[in-house]
DOGUDREN-975823 format. One record per residue: residue number from 1; y, z, x of N, C-alpha, C, O in turn. Coordinates in pm, 1 decimal, decimal comma. Atoms other than C-alpha are relative to their C-alpha. Layout:
N
REC  num       n.Y       n.Z       n.X      ca.Y      ca.Z      ca.X       c.Y       c.Z       c.X       o.Y       o.Z       o.X
REC  NUM         Y         Z         X         Y         Z         X         Y         Z         X         Y         Z         X
...
# end
This chain:
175
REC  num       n.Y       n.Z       n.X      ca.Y      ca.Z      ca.X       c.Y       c.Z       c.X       o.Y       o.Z       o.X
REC    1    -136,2     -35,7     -30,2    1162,1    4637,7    2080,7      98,6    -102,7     -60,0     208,6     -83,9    -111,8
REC    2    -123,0     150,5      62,8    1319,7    4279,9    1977,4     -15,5      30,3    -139,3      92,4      -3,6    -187,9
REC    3      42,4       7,5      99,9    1177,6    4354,2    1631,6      98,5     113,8     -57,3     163,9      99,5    -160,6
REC    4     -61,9     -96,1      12,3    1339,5    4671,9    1637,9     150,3      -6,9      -3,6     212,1      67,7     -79,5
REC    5    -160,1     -23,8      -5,3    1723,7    4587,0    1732,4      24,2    -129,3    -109,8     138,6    -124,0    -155,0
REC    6       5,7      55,5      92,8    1652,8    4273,3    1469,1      47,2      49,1    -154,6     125,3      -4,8    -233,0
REC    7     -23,6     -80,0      90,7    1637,5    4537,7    1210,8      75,0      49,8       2,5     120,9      31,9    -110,4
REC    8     -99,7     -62,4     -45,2    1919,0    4754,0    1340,7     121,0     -99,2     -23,6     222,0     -54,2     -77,9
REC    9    -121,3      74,1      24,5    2155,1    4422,9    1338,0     -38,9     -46,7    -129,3      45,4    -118,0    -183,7
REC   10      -7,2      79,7     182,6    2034,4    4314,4     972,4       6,5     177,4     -87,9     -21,0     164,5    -207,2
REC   11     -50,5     -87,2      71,1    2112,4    4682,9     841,4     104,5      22,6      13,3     168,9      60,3     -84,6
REC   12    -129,0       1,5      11,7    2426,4    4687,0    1007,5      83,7    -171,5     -42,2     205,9    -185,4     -48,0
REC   13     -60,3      88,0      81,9    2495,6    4344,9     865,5      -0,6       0,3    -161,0      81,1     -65,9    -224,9
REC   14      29,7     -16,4     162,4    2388,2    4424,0     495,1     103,4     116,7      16,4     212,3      75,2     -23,3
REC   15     -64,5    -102,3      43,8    2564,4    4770,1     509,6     118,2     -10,0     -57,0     142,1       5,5    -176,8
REC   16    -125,5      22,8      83,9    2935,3    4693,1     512,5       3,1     -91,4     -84,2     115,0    -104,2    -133,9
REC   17     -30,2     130,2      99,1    2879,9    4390,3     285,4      -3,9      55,1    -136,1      50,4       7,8    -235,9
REC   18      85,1     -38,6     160,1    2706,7    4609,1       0,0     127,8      84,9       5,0     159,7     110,1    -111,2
REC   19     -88,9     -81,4      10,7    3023,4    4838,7      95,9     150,8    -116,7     -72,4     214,9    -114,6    -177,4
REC   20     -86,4      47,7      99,0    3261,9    4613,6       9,4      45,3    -128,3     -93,3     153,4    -181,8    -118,2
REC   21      33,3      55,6     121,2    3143,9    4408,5    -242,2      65,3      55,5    -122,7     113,8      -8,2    -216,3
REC   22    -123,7     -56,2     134,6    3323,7    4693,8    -477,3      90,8    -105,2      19,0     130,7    -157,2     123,3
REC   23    -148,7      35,1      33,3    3594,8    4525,8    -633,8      13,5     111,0    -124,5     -65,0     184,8    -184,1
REC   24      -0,2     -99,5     139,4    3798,2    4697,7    -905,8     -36,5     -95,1    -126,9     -77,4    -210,9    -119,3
REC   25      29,8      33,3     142,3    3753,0    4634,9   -1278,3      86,4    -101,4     -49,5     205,2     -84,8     -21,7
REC   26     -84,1     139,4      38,3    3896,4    4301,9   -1426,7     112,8      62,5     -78,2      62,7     130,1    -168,0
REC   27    -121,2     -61,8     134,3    4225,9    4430,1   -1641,2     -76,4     -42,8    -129,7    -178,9    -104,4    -100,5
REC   28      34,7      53,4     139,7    4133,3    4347,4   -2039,1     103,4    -104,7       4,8     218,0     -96,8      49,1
REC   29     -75,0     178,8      20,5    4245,8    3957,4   -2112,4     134,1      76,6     -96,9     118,7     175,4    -168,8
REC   30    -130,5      44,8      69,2    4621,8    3925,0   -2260,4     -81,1     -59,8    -150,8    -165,4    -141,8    -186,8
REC   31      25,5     120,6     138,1    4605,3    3847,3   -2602,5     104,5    -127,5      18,4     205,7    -136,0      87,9
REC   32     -47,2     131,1     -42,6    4692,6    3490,5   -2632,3     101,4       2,8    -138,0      76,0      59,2    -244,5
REC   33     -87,0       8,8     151,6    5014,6    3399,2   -2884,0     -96,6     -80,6    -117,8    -172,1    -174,3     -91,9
REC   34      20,0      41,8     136,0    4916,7    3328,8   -3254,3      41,7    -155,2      -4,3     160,9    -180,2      13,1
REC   35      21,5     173,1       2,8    4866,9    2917,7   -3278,5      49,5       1,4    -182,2     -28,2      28,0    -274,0
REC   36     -48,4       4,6      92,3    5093,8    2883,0   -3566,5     -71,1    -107,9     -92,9     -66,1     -74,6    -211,4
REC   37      -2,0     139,6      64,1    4989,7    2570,3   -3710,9    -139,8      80,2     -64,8    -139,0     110,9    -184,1
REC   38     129,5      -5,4      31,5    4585,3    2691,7   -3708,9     -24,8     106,8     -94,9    -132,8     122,6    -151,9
REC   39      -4,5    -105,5     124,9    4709,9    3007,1   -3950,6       0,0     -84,2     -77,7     -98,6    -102,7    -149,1
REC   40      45,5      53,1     114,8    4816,7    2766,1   -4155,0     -88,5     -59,9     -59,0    -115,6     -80,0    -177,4
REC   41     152,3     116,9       8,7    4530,5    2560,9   -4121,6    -137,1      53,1     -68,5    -226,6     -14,5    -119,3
REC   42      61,6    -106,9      26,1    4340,8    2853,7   -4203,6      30,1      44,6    -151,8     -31,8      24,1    -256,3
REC   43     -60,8      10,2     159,0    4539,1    2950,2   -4488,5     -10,6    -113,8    -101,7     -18,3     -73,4    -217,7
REC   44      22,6      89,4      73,7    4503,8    2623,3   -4649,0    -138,3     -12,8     -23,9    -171,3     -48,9    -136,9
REC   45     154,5      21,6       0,1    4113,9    2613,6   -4580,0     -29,3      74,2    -121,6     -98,3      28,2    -212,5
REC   46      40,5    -139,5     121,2    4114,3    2979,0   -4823,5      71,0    -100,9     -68,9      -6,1    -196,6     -74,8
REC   47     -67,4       8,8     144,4    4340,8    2845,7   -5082,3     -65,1    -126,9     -46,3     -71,0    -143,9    -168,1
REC   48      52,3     131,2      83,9    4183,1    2513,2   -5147,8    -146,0      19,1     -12,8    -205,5     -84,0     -44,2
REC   49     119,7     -41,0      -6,4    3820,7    2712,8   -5132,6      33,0      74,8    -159,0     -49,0      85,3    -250,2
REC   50      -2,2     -80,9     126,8    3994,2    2913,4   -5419,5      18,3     152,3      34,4     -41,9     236,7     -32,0
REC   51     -77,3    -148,9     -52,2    4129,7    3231,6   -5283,0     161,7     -18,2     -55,1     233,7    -117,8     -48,0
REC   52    -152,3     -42,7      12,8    4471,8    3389,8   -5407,9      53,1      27,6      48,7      15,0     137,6      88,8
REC   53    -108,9     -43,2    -125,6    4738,8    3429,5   -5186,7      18,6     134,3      29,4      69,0     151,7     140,3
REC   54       8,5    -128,8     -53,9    4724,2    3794,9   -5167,5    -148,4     -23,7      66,5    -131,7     -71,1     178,8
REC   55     181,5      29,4     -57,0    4311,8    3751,6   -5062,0       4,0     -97,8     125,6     -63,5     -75,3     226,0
REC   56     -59,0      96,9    -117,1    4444,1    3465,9   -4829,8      62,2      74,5      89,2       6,4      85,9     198,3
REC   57     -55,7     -59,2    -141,1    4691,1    3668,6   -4621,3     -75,6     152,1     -28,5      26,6     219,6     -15,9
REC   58      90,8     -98,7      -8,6    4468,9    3972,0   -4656,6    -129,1     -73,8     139,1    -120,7     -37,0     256,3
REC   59      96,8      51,5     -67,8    4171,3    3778,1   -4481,5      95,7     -83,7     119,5      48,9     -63,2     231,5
REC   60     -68,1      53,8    -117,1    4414,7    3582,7   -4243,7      47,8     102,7      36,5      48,0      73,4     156,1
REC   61     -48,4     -97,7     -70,3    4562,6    3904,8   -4139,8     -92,0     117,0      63,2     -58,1     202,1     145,5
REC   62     126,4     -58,5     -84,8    4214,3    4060,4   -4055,2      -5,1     -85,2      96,0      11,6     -35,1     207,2
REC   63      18,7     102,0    -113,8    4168,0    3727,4   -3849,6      93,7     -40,2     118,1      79,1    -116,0     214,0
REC   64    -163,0      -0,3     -88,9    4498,1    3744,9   -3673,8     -70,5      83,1     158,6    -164,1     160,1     137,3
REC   65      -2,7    -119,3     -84,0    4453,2    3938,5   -3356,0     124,2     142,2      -0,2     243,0     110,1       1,3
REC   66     -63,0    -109,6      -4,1    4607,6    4324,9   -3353,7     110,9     -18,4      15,3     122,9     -50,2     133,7
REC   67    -102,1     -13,5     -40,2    4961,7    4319,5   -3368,9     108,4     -12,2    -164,6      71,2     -10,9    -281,9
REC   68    -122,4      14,2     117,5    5304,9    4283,9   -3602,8     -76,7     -97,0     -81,6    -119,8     -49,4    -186,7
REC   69      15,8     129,4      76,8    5185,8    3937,6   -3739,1     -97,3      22,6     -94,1     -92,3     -18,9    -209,9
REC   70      89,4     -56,3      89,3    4875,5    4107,6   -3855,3      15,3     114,3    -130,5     -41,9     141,2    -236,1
REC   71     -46,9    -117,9      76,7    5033,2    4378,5   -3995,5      93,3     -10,1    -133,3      82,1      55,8    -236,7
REC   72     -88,8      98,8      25,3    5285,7    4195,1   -4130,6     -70,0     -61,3    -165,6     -56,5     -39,0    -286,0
REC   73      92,7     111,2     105,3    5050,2    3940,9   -4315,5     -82,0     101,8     -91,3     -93,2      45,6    -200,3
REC   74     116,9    -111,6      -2,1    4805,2    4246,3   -4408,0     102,6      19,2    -117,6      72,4     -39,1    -221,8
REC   75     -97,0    -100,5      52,7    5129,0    4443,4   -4577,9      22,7     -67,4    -115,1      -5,6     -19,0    -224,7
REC   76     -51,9      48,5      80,5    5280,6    4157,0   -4751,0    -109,5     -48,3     -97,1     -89,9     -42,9    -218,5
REC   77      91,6      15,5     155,7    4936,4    4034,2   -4939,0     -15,9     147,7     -82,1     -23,1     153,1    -204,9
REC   78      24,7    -119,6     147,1    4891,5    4422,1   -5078,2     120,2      -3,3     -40,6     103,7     -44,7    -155,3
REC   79     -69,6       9,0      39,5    5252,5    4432,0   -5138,3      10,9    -113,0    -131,6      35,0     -48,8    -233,9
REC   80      91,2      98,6      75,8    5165,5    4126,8   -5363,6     -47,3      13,6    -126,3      -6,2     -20,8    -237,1
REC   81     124,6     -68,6      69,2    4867,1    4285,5   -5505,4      76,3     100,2     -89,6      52,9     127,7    -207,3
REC   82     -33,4    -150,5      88,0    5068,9    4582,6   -5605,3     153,2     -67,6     -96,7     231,9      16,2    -140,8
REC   83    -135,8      34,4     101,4    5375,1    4388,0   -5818,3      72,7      -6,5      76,5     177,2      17,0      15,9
REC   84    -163,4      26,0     -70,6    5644,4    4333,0   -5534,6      11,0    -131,3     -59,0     -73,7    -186,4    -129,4
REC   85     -44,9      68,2      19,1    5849,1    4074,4   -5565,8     -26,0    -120,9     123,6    -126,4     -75,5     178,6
REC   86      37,2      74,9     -80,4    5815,0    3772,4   -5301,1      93,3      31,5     141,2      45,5      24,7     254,5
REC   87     -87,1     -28,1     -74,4    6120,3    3863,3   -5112,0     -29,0     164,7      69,4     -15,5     197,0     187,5
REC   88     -38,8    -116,5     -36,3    6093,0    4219,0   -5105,7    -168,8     -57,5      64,9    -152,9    -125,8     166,1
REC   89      98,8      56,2     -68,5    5698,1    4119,2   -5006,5     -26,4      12,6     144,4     -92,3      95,2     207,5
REC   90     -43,8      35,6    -117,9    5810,2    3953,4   -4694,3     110,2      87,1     120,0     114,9      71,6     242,0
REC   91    -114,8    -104,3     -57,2    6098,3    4217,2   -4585,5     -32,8      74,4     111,6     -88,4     184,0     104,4
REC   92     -11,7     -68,6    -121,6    6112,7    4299,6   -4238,1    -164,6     -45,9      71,3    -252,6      27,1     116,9
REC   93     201,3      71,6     -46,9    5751,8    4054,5   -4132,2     125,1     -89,5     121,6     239,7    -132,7     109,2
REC   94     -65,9      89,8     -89,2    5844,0    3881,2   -3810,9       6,0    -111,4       6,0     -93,7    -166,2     -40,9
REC   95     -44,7     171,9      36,5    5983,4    3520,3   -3796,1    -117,6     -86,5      92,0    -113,1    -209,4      98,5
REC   96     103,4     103,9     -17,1    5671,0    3400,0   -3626,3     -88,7     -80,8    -123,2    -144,7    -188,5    -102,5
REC   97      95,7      42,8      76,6    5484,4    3341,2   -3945,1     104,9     -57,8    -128,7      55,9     -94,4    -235,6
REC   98      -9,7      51,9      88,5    5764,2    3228,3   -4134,3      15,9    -118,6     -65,5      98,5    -136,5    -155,0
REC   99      47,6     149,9      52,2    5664,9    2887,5   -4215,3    -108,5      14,3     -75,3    -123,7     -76,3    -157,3
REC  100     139,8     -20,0      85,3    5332,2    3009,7   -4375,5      71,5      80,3    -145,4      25,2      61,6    -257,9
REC  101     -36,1     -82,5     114,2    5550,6    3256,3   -4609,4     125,3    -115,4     -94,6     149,0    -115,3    -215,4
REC  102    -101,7     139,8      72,1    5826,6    2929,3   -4687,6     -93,7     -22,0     -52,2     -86,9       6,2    -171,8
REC  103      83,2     121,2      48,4    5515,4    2728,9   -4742,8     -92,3      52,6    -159,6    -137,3     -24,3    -244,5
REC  104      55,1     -87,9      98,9    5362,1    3014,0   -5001,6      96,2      26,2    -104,1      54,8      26,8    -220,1
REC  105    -102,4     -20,4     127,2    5682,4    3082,4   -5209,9     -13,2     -96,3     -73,0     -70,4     -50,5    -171,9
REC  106     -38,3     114,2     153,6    5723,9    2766,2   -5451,8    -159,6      35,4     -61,2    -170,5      44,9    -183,5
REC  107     150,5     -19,7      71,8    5302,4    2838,8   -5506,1      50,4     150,0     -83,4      57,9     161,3    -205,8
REC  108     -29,6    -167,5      28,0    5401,5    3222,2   -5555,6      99,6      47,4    -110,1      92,8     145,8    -183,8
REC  109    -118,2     -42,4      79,8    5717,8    3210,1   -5735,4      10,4    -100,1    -124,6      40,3     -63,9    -238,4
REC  110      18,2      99,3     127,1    5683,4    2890,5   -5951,6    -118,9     -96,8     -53,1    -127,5    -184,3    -139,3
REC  111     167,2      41,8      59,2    5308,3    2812,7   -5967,6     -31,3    -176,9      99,9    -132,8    -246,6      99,6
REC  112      36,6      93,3     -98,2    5301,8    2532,5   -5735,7     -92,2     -36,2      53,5    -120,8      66,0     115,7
REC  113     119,9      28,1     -78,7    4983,1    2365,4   -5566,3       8,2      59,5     170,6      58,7      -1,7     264,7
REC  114     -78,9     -63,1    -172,3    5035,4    2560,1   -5221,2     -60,8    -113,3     128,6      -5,6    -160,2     228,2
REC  115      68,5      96,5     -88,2    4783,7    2336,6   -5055,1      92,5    -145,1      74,3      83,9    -188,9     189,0
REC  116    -129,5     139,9     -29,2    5049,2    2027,4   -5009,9     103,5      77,8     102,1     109,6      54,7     222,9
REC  117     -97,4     -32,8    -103,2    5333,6    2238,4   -4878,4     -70,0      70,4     115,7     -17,0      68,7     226,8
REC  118      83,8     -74,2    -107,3    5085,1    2433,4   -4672,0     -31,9    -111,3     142,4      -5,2     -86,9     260,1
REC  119      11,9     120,1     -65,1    4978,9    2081,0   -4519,1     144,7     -51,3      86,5     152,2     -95,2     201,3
REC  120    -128,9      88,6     -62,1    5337,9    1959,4   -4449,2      25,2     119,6     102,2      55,2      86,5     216,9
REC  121     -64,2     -74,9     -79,2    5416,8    2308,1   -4302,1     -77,3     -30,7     193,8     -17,7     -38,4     301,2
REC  122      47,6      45,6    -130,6    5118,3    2220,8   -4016,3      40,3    -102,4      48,3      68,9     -95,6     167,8
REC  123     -64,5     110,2     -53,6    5239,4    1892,8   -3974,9     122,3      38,2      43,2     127,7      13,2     163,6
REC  124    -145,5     -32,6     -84,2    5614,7    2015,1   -3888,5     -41,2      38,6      93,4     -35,8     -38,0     189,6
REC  125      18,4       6,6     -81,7    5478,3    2217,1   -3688,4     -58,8     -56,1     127,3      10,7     -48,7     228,7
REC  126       6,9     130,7     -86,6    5271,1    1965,0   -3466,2      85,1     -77,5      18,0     100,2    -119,3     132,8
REC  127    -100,2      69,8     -60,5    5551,3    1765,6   -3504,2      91,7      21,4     122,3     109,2     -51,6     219,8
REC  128     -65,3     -80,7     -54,7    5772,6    2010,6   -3364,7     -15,0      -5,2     166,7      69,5     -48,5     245,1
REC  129      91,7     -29,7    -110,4    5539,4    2089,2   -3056,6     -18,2    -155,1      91,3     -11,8    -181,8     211,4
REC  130     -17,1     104,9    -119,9    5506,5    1725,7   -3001,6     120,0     -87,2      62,1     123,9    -159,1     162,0
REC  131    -109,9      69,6     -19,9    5841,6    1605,5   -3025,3      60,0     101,5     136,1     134,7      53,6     221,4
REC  132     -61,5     -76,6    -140,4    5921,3    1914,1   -2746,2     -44,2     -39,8     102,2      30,1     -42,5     200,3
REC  133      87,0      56,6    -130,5    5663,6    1776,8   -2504,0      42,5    -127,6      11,7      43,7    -161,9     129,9
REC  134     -79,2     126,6     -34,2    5814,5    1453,4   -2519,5     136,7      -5,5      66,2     197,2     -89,7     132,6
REC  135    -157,9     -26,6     -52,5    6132,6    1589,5   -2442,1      39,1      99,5     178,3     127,0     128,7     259,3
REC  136     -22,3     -82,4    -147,0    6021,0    1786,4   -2157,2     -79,4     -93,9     109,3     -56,9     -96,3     230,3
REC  137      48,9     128,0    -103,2    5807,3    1497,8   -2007,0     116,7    -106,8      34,7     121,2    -169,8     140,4
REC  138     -93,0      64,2     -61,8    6129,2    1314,2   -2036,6      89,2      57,9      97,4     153,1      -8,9     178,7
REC  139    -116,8     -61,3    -114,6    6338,8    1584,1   -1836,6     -89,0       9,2     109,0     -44,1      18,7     223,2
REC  140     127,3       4,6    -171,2    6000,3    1586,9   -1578,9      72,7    -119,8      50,8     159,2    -107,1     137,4
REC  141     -35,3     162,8     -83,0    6079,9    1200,2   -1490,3     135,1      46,8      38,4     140,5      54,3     161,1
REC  142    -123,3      40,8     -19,3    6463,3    1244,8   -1496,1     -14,3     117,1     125,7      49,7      79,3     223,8
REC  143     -22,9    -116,8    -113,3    6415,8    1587,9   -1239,2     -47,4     -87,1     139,2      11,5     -98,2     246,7
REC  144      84,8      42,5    -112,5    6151,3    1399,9   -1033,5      39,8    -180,1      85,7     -11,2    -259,5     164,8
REC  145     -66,6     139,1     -82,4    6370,9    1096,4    -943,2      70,0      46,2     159,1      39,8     -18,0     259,7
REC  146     -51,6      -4,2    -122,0    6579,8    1255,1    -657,2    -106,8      74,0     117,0     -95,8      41,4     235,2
REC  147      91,1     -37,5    -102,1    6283,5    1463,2    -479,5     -65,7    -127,4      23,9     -40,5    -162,7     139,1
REC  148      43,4     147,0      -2,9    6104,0    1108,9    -510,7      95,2     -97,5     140,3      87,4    -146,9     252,8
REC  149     -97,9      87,8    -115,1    6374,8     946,4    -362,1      35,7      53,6     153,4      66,6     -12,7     252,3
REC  150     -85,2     -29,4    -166,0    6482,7    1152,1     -56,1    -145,8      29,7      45,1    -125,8     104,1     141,1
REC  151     130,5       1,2     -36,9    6073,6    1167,3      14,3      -3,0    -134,9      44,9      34,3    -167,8     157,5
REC  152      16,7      79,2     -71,4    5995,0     846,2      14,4      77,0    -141,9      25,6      18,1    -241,8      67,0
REC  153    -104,3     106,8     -60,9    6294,9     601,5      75,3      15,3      -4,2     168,9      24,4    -110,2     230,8
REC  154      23,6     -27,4    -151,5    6287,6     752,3     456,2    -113,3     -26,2      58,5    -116,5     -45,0     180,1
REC  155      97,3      25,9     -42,5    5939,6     693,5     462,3     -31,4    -135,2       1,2    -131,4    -178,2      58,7
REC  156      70,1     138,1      64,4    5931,9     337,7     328,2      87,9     -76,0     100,6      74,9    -188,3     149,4
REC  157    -177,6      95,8    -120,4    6287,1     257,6     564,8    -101,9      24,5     193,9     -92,3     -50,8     290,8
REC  158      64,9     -28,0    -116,1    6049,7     418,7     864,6    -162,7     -93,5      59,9    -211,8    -126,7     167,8
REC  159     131,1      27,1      11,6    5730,6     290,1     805,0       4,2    -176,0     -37,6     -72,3    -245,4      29,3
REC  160     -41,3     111,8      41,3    5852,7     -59,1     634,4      61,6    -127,9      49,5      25,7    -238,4      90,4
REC  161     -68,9     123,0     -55,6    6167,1    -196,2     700,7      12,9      25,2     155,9      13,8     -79,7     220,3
REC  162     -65,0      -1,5    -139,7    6254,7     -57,2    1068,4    -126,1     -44,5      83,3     -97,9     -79,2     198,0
REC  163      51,4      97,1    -100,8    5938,5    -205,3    1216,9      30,9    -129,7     -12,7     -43,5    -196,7      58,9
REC  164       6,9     171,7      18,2    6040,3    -572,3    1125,9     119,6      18,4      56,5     113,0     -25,8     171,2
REC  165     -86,1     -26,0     -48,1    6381,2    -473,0    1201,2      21,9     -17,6     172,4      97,9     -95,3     230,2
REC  166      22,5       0,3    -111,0    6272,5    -375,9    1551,6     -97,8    -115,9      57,5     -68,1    -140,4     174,5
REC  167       7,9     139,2     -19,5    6076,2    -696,9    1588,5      57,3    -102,2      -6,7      41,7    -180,4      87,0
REC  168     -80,9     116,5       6,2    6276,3    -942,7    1496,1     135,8      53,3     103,1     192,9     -32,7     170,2
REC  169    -104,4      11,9    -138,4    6563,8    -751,7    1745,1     -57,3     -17,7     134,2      19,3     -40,4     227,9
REC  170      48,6      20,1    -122,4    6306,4    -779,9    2024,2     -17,9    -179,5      38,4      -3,8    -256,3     133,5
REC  171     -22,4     224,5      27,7    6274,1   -1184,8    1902,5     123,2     -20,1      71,3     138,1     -53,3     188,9
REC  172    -151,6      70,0     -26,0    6636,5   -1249,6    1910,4      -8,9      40,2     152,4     -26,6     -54,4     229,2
REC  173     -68,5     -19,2    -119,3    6707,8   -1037,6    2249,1     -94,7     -64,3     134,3     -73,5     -63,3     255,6
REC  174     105,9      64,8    -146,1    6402,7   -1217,8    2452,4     -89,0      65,7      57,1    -145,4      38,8     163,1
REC  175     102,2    -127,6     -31,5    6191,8    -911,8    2453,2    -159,9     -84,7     -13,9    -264,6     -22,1       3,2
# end
């Protein structure tokens, strides 16, 4: 009989658990923004391997994840390929990538080593990125002075000075 209501309370303890254990289905991940710098980084890897700048943003625009930038990059190397001009090329590509298409014109239009300006363009950008984080770690400190202060100045006046305070008035009064 004990063996019996044993079983009875470990099926009604497994039951609702296996019931709601469903959860729903995870959403599909966010694509993450395009890491500007690592296109170029990318782009420079092809061109100093020996790839042509149409074959370069052709293959960087397969590697892109789905969107304008890909499309974009994709359009302007066949555009390229097929005799446009550099300008018309680029016409209507969104201003995320245009530091990779600055950094490709003087190679494109006047035979230039692209690899160099390609380089400086990643460096701006790191620069860029780190000179902002410096600037926002400096507005962190300058925000985090007055919560700081009205925290623990009351705590340090409570905890600190007003016990010596209150000793030394119990000294003086003969306490």
């Amino acid at each position: 009989m004990i063996i019996l209501a044993l079983a009875i309370l470990a099926a009604m303890m497994w039951w609702p658990g296996r019931r709601l254990a469903r959860t729903k289905p995870e959403p599909p991940p966010r694509p993450q923004p395009v890491d500007e710098a690592m296109v170029i980084d990318l782009a420079t890897a092809l061109v100093a391997s020996g790839a042509s700048i149409p074959s370069t943003l052709d293959a960087l625009g397969r590697c892109l994840p789905p969107g304008s930038e890909a499309d974009d990059v994709i359009r302007a190397g066949k555009a390229l390929l097929m005799g446009a001009g550099w300008d018309e090329a680029w016409d209507g590509a969104s201003g995320k990538l245009a530091r990779l298409a600055r950094a490709f014109e003087p190679a494109w239009v006047d035979g230039a080593p692209p690899v160099i300006m390609l380089r400086r363009a990643a460096a701006s950008v790191r620069a860029r990125r780190m000179k902002d984080a410096q600037e926002a770690a400096a507005r962190l400190g300058v925000r985090l002075v007055l919560p700081l202060g009205l925290c623990f100045l009351p705590a340090f006046f409570l905890l600190g000075v007003a016990p010596v305070i209150i000793s030394m008035g119990m000294t003086l009064l003969g306490g």
